[in-house]
C-alpha positions as CSV (number, residue, x, y, z in Angstrom):
1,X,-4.3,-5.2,-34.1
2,X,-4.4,-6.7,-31.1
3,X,-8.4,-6.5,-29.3
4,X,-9.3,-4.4,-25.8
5,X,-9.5,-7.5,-23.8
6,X,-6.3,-8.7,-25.2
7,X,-4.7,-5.8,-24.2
8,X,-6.6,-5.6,-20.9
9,X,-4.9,-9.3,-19.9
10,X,-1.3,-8.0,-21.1
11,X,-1.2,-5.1,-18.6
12,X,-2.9,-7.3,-16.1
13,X,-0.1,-9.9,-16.7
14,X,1.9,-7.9,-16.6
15,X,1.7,-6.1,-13.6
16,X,1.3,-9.2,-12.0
17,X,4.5,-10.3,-13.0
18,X,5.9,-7.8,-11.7
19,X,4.6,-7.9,-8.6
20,X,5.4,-11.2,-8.4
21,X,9.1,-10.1,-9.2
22,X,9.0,-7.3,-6.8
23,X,7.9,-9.6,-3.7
24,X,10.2,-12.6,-4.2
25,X,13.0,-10.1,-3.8
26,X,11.5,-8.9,-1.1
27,X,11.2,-12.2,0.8
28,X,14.5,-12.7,0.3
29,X,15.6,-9.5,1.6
30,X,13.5,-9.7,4.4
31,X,15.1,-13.5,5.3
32,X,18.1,-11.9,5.6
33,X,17.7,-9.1,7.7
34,X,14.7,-10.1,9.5
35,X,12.3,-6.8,9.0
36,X,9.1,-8.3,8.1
37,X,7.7,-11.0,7.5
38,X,9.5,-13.5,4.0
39,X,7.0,-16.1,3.9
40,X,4.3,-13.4,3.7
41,X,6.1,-12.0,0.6
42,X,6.8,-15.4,-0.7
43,X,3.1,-16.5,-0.6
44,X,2.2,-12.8,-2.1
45,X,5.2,-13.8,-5.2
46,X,3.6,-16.6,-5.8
47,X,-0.4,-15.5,-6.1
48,X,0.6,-12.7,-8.1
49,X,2.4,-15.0,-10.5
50,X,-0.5,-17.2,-10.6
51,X,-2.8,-14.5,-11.2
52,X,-0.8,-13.1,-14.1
53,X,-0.9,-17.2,-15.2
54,X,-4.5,-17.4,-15.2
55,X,-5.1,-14.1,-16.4
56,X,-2.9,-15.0,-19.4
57,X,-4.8,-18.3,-20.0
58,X,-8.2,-16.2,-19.9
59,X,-9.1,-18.0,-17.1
60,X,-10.1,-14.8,-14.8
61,X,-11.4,-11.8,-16.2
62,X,-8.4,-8.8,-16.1
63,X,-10.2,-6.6,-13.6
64,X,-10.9,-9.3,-11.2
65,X,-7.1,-10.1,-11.5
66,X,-6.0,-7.2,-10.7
67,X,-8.3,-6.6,-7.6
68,X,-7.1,-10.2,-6.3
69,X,-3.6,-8.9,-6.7
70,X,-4.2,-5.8,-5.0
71,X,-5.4,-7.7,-2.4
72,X,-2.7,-9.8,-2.0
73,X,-0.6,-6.4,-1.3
74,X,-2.8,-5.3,1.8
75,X,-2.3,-9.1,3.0
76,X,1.8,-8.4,3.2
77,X,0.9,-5.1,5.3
78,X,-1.5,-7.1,7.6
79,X,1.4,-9.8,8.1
80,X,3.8,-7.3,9.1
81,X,1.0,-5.7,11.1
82,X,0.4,-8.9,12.6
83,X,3.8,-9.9,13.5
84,X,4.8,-6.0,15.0
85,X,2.3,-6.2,17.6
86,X,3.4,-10.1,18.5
87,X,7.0,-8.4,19.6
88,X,5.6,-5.6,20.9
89,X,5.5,-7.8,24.4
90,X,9.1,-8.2,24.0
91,X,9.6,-4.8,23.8
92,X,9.1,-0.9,26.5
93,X,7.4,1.4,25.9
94,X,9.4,5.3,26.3
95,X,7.7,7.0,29.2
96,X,7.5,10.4,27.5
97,X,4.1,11.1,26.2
98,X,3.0,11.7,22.7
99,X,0.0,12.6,20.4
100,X,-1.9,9.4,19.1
101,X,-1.0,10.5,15.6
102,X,1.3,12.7,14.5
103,X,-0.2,15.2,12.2
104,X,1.8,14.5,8.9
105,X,0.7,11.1,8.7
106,X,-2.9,11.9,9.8
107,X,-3.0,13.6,6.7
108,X,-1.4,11.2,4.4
109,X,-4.4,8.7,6.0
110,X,-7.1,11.3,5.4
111,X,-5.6,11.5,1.7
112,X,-5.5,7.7,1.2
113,X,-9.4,7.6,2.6
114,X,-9.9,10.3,-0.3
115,X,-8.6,7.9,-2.5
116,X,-11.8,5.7,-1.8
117,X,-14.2,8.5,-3.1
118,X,-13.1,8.0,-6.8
119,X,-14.0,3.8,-6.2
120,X,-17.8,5.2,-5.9
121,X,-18.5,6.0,-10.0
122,X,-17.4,2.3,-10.9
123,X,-19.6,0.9,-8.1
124,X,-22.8,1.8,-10.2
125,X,-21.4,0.3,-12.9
126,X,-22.5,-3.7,-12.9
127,X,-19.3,-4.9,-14.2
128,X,-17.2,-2.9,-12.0
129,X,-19.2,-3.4,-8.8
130,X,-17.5,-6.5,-7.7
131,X,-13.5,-5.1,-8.7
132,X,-14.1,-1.8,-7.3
133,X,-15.8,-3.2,-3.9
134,X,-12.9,-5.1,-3.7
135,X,-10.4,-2.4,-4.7
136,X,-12.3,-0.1,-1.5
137,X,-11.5,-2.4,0.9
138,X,-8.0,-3.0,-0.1
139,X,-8.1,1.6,0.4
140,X,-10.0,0.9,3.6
141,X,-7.5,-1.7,5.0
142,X,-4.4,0.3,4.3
143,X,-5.7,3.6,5.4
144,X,-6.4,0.9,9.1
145,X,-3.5,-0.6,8.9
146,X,-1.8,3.0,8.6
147,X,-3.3,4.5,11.2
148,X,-2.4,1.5,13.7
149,X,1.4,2.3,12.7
150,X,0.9,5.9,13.2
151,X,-0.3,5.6,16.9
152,X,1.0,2.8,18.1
153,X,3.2,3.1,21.2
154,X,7.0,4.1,20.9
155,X,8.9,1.0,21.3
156,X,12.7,0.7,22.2
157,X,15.0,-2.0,22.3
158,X,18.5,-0.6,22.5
159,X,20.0,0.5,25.4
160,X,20.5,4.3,24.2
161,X,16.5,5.2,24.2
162,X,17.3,8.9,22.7
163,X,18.6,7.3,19.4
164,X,16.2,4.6,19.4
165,X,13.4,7.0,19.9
166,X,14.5,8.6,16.7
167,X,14.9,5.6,14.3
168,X,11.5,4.3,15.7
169,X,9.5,7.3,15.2
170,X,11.2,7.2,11.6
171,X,10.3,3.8,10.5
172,X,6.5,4.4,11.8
173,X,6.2,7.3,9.9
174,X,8.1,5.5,6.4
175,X,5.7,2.8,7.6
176,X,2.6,4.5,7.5
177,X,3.0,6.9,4.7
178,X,4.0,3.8,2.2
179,X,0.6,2.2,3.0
180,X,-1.0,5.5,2.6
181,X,0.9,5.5,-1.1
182,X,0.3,2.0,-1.5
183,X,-3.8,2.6,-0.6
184,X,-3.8,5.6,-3.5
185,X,-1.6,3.6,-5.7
186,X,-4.3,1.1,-6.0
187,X,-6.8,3.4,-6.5
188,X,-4.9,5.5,-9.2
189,X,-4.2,2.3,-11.6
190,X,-7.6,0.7,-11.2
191,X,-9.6,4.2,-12.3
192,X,-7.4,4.6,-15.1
193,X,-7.4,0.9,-16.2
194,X,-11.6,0.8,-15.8
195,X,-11.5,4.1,-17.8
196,X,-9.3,2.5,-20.3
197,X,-12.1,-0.5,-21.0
198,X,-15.4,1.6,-20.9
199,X,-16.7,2.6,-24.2
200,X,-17.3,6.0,-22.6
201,X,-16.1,8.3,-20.0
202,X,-18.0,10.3,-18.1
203,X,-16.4,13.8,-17.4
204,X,-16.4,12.4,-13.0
205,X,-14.6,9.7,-14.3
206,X,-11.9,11.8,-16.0
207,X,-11.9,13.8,-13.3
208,X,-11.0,11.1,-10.8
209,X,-8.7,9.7,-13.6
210,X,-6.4,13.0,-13.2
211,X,-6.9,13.5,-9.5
212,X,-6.0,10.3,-8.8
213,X,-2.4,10.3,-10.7
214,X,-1.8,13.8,-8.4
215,X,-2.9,12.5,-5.4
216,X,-0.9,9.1,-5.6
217,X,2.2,10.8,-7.0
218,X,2.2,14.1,-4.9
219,X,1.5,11.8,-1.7
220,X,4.9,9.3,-3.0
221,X,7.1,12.6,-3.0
222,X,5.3,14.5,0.0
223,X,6.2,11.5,2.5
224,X,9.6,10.5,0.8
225,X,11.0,13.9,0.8
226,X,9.2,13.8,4.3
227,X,10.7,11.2,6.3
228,X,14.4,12.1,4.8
229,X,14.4,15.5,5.3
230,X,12.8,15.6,9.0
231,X,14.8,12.0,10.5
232,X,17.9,12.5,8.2
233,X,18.7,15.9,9.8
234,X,17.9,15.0,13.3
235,X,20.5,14.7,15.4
236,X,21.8,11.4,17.2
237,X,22.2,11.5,20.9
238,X,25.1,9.6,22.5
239,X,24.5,8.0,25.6
């Protein structure tokens, strides 16, 4: 039968594959319609491969790989960041005034900050310390990064500002609630990875174990169900 640690650096592997997987589609899809940045993804493809390489070869320890690769993942979101606010020049601003955050995504932030709460058990723990600091600041950068996207300025580009308006407003809020997911989704695995390699668990780390699966999952449905239901039946406005 196959050992812990073994097992530890096939789920690491494999997730990294994965990711790997995920992001080189992405950077293809992106190349082609332009929403984002590719070579971000590309790089993130290609450090998630080697991670799940390295982790394989028992060169890095599992929980360090995942971290990294977690990591990686916020770096995407900070490209795309990044290269928003360099168009942003190109780009006016609607003269109608709004609130700096809308308060559905303020909430999915102040979920995703949550998130960061459950990091705190495994940051007493010596070999967790270095994983888990590193698994808060990839919570701490998302939650950022989301609410930048959340009150940012309303940008328009097309020459019928009513429907532009719209789809803006839309792709913030996806935007922002996917890094809010992606922030928890982090979170969520790492807890109940960790908890999956101690030789005990303490009843908080159960707790956080559970809350975190809710949290991330009800958080995916709340802003999917979200953004399709409130932009999907909004009307367009023909200049």
């Amino acid at each position: 039968m196959p050992s812990l640690l073994v097992m530890e650096r096939i789920i690491v592997s494999a997730v990294a594959v994965f990711a790997g997987i995920v992001y080189l589609l992405a950077a293809l899809r992106v190349k082609r319609n332009g929403k984002g940045s590719a070579s971000a993804r590309a790089a993130t493809a290609a450090f998630a491969l080697l991670v799940a390489g390295l982790v394989a070869l028992r060169d890095l320890d599992p929980v360090i790989g995942y971290s990294l690769t977690a990591l990686s993942l916020v770096a995407v979101a900070i490209a795309d960041l990044v290269r928003d606010e360099r168009a942003r020049v190109r780009r006016i601003a609607a003269l109608a005034p709004r609130p700096v955050a809308e308060v559905v995504p303020t909430l999915w932030i102040v979920a995703a900050l949550v998130s960061f709460f459950a990091l705190v058990p495994y940051l007493r723990l010596a070999n967790e310390r270095i994983p888990a600091s590193i698994a808060g600041a990839c919570v701490l950068a998302m939650a950022a990064i989301a609410w930048r996207i959340a009150s940012a300025p309303t940008q328009l580009t097309s020459a019928n500002p009513a429907t532009e308006r719209i789809r803006e407003q839309a792709s913030r809020i996806r935007k922002s609630g996917m890094a809010c997911v992606l922030a928890c989704g982090i979170v969520f695995v790492f807890v109940n990875f960790v908890n999956g390699t101690l030789p005990a668990i303490e009843g908080v780390e159960r707790f956080w174990g559970l809350a975190m699966f809710i949290l991330w999952a009800g958080l995916w449905v709340w802003t999917s169900v979200y953004v399709k239901r409130h932009f999907h039946a909004t009307p367009v406005v023909s200049p």
